[in-house]
N, C-alpha and C positions, 0 to 999 in steps of 0.2 A: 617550455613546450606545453599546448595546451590543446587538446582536443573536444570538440563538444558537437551536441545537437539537438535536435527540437522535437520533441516529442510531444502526443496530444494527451489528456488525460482529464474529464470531467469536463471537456469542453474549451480547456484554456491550453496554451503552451509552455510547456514545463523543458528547463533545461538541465541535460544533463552535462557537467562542464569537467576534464579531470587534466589539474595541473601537474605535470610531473619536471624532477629536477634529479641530477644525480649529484651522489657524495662518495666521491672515489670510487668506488664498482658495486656498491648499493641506488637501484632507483626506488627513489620517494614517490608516488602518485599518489594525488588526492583529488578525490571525487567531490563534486558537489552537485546537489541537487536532487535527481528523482531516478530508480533502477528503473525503470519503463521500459516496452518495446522501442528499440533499437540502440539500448543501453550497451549492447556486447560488438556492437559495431563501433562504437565510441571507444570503446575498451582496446578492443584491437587495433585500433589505430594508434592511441599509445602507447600499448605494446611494440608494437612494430618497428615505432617510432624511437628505441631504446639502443643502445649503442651495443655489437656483438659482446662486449667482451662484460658485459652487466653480470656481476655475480650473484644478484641480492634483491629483491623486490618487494617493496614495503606499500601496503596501501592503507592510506590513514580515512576511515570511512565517516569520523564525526560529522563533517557535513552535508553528511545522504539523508535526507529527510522521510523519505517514500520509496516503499519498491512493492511489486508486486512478484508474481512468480518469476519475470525476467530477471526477476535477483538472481536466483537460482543458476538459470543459465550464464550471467555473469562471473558467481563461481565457477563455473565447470569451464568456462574460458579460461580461467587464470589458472586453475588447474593441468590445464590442459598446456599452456604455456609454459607453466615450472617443468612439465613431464618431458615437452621436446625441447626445452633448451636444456633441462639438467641444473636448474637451480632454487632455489628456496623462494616459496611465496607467497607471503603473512597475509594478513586485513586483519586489522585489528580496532579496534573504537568504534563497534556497532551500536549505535543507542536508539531509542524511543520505538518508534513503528516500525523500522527494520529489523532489529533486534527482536522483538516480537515476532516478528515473518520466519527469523530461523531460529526461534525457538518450537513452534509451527508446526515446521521442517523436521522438526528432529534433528538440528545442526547444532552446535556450541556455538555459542556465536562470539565465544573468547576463540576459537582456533576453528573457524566454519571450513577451512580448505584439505583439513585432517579427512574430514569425512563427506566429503561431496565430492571427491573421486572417482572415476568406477574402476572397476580388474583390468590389470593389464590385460590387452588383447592378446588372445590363445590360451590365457590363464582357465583352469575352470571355474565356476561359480560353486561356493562353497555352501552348503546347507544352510548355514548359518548367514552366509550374505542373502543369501534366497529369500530366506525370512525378513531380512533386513528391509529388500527393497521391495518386498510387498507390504510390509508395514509404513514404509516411505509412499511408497504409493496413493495409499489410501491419505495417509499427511498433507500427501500431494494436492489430492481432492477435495478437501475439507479446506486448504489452503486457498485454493483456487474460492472456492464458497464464500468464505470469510471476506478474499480481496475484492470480489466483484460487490457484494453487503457495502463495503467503505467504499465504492467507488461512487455507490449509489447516493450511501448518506451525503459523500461530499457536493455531491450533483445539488441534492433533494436540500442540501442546507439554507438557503437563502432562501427559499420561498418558505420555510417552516420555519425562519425566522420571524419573514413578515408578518404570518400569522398570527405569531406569539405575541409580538408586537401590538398587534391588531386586540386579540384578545385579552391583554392585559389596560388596552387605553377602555375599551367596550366597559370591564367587568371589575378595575380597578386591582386586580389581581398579580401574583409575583409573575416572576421568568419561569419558574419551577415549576405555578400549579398552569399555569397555560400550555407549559408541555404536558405535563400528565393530563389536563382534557384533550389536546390533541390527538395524545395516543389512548384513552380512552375511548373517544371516538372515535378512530380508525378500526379497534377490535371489536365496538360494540354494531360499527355499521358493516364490517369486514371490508372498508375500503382501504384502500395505501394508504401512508401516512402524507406522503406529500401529495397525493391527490385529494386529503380532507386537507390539507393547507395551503391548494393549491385555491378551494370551495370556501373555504373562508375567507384570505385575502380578496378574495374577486368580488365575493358580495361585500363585501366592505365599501366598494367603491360605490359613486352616485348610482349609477347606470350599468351596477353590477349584476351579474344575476345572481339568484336566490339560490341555493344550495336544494340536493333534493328533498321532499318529505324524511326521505330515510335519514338522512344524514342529519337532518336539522332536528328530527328525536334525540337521535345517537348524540348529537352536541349539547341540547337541551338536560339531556341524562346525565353526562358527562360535568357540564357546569355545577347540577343540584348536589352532586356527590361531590367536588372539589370545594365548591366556595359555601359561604356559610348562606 
């Protein structure tokens, strides 16, 4: 059984795909591709999808490459899943950028479904969870900062290549010192960084235009201070 969808993310289509198989009244689900928005619509479908008498739910998460905050609500589905059916519900093999997301989080991300829970309903909230989820909160936020930063760089990547490109064929220079005049120039002119690399690559071409006075100091500055 195999559940998937299409989700956007930087401009391209990213899919989210999760194969699931069962072994005697344990189901295996494995995820592949990207936690996005509409990653927990994916999820619930094969959930759903799982035969009543499933005792066991195991998701193998090695080939999740990316997730953003929808990670999060992904948990809280499968959570929420173990709670109304009454049975156990792992993920385990969180690696690279996701595993960084819940650590983030403030999750373990050897047992992230431990603690992305909330209280039972009618329970009270305890001093100490109180704390908990103001401290998650703000995690929350700083999270959210961080994911939208990489969504950026990944957007901003190819045109700040070009440039690098650009300015190493120009000035004979490595990979490394073309980034550091990039960003050089971007702090010393206060522009983006992919909009002085947006200013570079363009006047490169024939019938390019010219970068402004500001920026073509800021580059100028930037060059004398990197290259010999």
């Amino acid at each position: 059984m195999t559940s998937a969808a299409h989700t956007p993310l930087g401009g391209k289509l990213n899919t989210l795909v999760i194969d699931a198989r069962m072994e005697e009244d344990r189901a295996v689900l494995t995820p592949r591709g990207e936690l996005v928005h509409g990653c927990t619509d994916v999820l619930s479908e094969a959930l759903e999808g799982l035969p009543a008498h499933v005792g066991r739910v195991d998701l193998d998460m090695t080939d999740v490459v990316f997730m953003d905050t929808a990670g999060l609500q992904f948990l809280e589905r499968l959570g929420a899943f173990g709670r109304r059916r009454a049975v156990p519900v792992r993920s385990r093999h969180w690696n690279g950028q996701p595993r960084r997301i819940l650590e983030l989080a403030g999750l373990n991300p050897d047992a992230p479904l431990r603690y992305a829970a909330h209280p039972v309903d009618g329970e009270p909230e305890s001093p100490v969870a109180s704390a908990v989820a103001r401290e998650r909160a703000e995690q929350l936020r700083e999270l959210r900062t961080e994911v939208e930063q990489l969504k950026q760089a990944i957007a901003s990547r190819p045109v700040i290549d070009q440039a690098r490109g650009v300015l190493m064929a120009m000035h004979a220079c490595t990979s490394e010192q073309a980034w550091e005049i990039l960003r050089e120039t971007s702090q010393r002119s206060n522009i983006k960084l992919r909009a002085v690399a947006a200013a570079v690559t363009a006047g490169a071409e024939p019938d390019g235009p010219a970068p402004s006075e500001e920026l073509r100091r800021a580059l100028r500055t930037a060059i004398a201070h990197h290259l010999p």
